[in-house]
Steps between C-alpha positions, in 0.01 A plus 500: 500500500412648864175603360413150382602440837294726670232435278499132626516562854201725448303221339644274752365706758158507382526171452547393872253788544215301312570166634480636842193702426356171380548263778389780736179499280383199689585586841265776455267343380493284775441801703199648320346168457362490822363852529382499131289151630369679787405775330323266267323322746376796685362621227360230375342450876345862414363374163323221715343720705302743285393210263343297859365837609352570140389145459228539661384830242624303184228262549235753497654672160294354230724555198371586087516082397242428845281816440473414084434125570219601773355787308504270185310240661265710691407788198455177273195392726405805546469603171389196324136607479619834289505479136876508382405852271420668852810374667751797478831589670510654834586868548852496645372771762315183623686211435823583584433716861308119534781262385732690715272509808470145488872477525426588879162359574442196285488248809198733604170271332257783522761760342613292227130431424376840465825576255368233315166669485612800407715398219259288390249805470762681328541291285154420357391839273183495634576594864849603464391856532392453809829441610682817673899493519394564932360220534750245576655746821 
């Protein structure tokens, strides 16, 4: 019988031991809070700054859906003089040193134009050998 006894002042014990863990759980919380919101806000203050001092930069990254929808438009005019059977794919030594160059300079007019030329040339098999991979750098 001591050992049921025993036994129950053990469970007891852990018992008390868990209810006081719990409602200390709070208190601590209430502690950390702060410093957790702090450290939240500061870095969210961080996260604030390098997207204002990138903001500027973003603006001038032309991204794949701007560059298609320009080159799409542009090539199209270009091009529509060329019979379909001499339209052909681009050589990706060409287009894609191109597409990803205008990532960088597609607010430059005179830059984006002479891509334009240049993939337009590739892409018409009667000039596109005169196209060399140097050209666009």
């Amino acid at each position: 019988m001591e050992d049921n006894s025993a036994n129950e002042s053990k469970v007891n014990k852990s018992v008390e031991v868990v209810t006081e863990l719990v409602k200390a759980v709070p208190i601590y919380q209430d502690v950390v809070q702060p410093a957790a919101k702090e450290i939240g806000k500061a870095l969210g203050n961080i996260t604030k700054l390098v997207n204002i001092a990138l903001s500027p930069v973003s603006g001038l990254v032309w991204g794949y859906d701007k560059i298609a929808l320009w080159l799409e438009n542009k090539l199209s005019e270009k091009l529509q003089n060329i019979p379909q059977e001499d339209i052909t794919t681009p050589p990706i030594n060409i287009a894609g040193p191109m597409i990803e160059a205008m990532r960088f300079t597609g607010e430059n007019d005179n830059l984006r134009e002479m891509f334009a030329n240049l993939l337009a040339t590739s892409m018409n098999k009667n000039t596109a050998d005169k196209v060399h991979p140097r050209f666009p750098f």
